[in-house]
N, C-alpha and C positions, 0 to 999 in steps of 0.2 A: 538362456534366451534373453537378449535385450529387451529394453520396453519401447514402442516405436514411439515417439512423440512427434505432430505437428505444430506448427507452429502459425497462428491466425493474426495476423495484422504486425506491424511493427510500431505503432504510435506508442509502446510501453516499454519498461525497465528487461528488457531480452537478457541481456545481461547475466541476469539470473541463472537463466538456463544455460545459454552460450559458456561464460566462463565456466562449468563446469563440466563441458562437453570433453572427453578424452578418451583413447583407446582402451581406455579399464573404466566407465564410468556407468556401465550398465542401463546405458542409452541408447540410439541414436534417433538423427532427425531425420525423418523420410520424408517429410513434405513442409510445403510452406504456401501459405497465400494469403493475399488482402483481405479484411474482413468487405464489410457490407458499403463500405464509403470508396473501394473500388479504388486506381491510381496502374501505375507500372509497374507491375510486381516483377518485371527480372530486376529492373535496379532498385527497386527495393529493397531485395534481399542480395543483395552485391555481396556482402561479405560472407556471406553462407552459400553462394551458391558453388561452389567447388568442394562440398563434402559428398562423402560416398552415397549414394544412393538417395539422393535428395532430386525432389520433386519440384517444378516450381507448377502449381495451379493460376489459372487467374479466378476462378469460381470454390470456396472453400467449402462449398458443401458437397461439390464435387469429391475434391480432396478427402474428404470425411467420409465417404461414401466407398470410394473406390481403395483406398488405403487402409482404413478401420485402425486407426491408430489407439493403442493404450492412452496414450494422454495427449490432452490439446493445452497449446500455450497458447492465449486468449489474451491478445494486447494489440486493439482495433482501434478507431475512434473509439474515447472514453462511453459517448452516447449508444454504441453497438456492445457493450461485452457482457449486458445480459439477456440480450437477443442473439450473440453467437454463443455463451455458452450453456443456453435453454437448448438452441441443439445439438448441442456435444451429450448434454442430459439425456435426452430422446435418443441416441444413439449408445449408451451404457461407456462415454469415455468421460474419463476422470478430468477436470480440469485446474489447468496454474491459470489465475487469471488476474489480469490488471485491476488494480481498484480504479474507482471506488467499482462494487458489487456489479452498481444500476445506477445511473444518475437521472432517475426518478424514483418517487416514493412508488408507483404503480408498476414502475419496472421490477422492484425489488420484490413486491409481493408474487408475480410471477414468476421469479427468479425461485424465491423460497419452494411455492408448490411444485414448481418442477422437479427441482432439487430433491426435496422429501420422499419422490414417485422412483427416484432413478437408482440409491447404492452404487454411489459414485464418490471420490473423495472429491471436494471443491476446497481451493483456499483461494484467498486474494494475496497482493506479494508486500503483504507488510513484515518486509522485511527489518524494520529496525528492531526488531524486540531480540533478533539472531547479532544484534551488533557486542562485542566483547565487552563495549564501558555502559551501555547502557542496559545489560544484560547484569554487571558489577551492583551497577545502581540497584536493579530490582532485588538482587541477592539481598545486601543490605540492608533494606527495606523489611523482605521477607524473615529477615532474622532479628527484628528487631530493635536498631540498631539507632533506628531516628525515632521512635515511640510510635508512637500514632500521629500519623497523617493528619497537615491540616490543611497547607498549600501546594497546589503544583505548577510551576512555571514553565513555559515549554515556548521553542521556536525551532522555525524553520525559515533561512535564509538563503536562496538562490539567486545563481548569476542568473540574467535573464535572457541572454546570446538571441542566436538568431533561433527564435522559434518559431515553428511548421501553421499550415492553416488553422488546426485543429485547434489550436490556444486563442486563434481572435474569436471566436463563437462560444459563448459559455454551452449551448442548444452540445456543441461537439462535443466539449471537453469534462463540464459538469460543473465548473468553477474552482478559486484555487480552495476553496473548503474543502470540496468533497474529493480534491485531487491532493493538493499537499497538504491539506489537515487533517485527513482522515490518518493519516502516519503516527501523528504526535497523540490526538486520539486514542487510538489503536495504544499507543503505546504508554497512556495513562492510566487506561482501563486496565491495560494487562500488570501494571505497576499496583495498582491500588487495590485491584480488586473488587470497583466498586460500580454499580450504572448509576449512569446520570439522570440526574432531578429535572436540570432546567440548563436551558441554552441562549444566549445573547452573543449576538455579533455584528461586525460592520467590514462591509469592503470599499476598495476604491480601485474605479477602474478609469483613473484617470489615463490619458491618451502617455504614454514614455518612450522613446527612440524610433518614434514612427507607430507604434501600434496601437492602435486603437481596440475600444473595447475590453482588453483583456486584462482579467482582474487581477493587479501588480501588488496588493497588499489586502490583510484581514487580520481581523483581531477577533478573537473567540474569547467569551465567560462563559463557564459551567460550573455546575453542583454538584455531588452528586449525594445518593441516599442517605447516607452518614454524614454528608454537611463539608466536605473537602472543597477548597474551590480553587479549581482548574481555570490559568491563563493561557492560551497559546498564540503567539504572533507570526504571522506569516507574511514572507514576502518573497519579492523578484529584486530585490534590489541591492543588491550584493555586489560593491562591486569589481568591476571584470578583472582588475591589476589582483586580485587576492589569489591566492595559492591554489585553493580549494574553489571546488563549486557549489560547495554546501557549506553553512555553518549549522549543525542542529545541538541543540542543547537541551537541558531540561535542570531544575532546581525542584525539589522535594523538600519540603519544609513540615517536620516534625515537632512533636512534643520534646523530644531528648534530643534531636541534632539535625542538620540539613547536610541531604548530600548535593551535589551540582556534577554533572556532566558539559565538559566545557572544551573548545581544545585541544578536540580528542581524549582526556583524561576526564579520567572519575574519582569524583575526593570528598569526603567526610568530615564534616567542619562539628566538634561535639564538645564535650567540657573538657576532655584529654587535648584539645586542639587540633590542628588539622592533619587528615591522613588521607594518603594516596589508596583509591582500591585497585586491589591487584586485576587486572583483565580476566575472567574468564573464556575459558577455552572459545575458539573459533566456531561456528557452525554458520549453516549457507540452508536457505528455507528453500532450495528448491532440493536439496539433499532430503531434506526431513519429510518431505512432499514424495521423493521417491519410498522412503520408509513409510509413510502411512498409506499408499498405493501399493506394495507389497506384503502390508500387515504388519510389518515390523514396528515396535516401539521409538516414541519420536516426539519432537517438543512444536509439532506443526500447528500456527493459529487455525485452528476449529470452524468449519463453515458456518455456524450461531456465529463466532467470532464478526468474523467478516458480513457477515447480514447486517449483523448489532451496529457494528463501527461504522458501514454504507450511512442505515439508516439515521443515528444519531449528526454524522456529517451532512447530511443533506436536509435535515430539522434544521439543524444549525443556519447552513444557507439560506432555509426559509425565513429563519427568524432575521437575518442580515435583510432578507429583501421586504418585509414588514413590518421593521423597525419595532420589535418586539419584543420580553422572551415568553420563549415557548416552554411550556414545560413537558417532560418525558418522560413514557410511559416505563 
């Protein structure tokens, strides 16, 4: 028996799910529709709507109600996906959902109790921790390899093309902290192994290629318990002649050596000199999300995860908008 999944907004990384949709894939998608910010859902879902047995709703609790699907794909305006998936919760369906969590600290706390009340798997789709070189890097790490951790440098650089309403309203989207820094974040924590002490940042949302409002760059400082101190720089401005629509990297700076993710490749700069780390194997976090939804053993970020990482991204943003730091709990 397949597992039926829907699919709630499109404002997120679908992707996820989509590419691994296949005749042997132990899926399908039976429904689809707008979250709570409403719009044209057949063209919305234009390129999904010629699969078998799919649904287009224009009301998704309709869809939830009437379908009772195994798993919701939860990728609405960033401002709705812990008020659509509090009722996915009330309904006992497991949810893949967009980060961040909540883009409010009061949303997240409702998020949690609901969560807690349901037995339900939740993750958000930080997917970089499933990427092969930076996946390299953490091996490394975990074997000792740099000594003990003292720096981590991290970026995130995107082309800034033509992007949808939901990006000119921070109220929508939740800012590029708690939207593209929650990634690098996420993907610190899960490197080091460590929570963080304290949070300093700054954004700028100066007006660029007609868009006003929407925050085009940010720079993040963190602690954390042990005393590592975590850089991440974030932006839109990347630009559009480059290959790629992304450039993300990170630099780990140890006591015995530093690795860097760069390029694509992941490489080990130490007293032997420099070395290439070999990729580890492939993995796809909506795969590992079907395996903890089935019980099966699985490397899927842990709903604590995704709380922690919501919560610490959106501190952060605070501390950006009161010129501050904040320190965490």
């Amino acid at each position: 028996m397949k597992l039926k999944v829907c699919i709630i907004g499109q404002s997120g990384h679908l992707n996820h799910v989509t590419s691994r949709f296949s005749s042997s894939c132990g899926f399908e998608i039976t429904g689809a529709a707008l979250g709570p910010e409403g719009g044209d859902c057949q063209s919305a879902f234009e390129k999904i709507r010629g699969l078998n047995n799919l649904k287009i709703f224009s009301d998704y609790l309709t869809m939830l109600d009437e379908l009772k699907p195994d798993i919701a794909v939860v990728a609405p305006y960033c401002s709705y996906n812990s008020q659509v998936s509090i009722e996915c919760f009330k309904r006992k369906i497991h949810v893949f959902s967009e980060k961040p969590a909540s883009t409010t600290l009061e949303g997240l706390k409702a998020l949690k109790d609901a969560y807690s009340k349901s037995g339900v798997v939740y993750t958000t789709m930080m997917a970089m921790r499933h990427s092969v070189n930076f996946a390299a890097a953490k091996h490394a790490v975990a074997s000792g390899r740099v000594g003990k951790i003292k720096l981590i440098n991290l970026q995130k650089s995107y082309k800034l093309g033509n992007r949808g309403g939901m990006y000119r309203k921070r109220e929508l989207y939740g800012g590029i902290i708690p939207w593209v820094g929650s990634h690098v974040i996420d993907l610190a924590y899960w490197i080091c192994g460590e929570r963080f002490k304290s949070a300093a940042a700054f954004c700028s949302s100066e007006a660029i290629n007609g868009i006003d409002n929407m925050e085009t760059a940010a720079s993040c400082l963190f602690t954390t318990t042990n005393g590592i101190i975590i850089t991440a720089s974030l932006d839109y401005l990347r630009p559009a002649a480059e290959a790629t629509h992304g450039d993300d990297r990170i630099r780990i700076v140890g006591s015995k050596g530093i690795v860097e993710v760069k390029g694509g490749k992941a490489h080990i700069l130490c007293d032997e000199g420099e070395q290439f780390l070999p990729a580890l194997e492939k993995s796809y976090i909506f795969d590992e999300f079907l395996k903890a939804v089935k019980g099966r053993e699985n490397t899927l970020p842990h709903a604590k995860d995704s709380f922690y990482v919501s919560e610490v991204s959106l501190k952060a943003r605070d501390a950006a908008d009161n010129g501050e730091i904040i320190l965490l709990k």
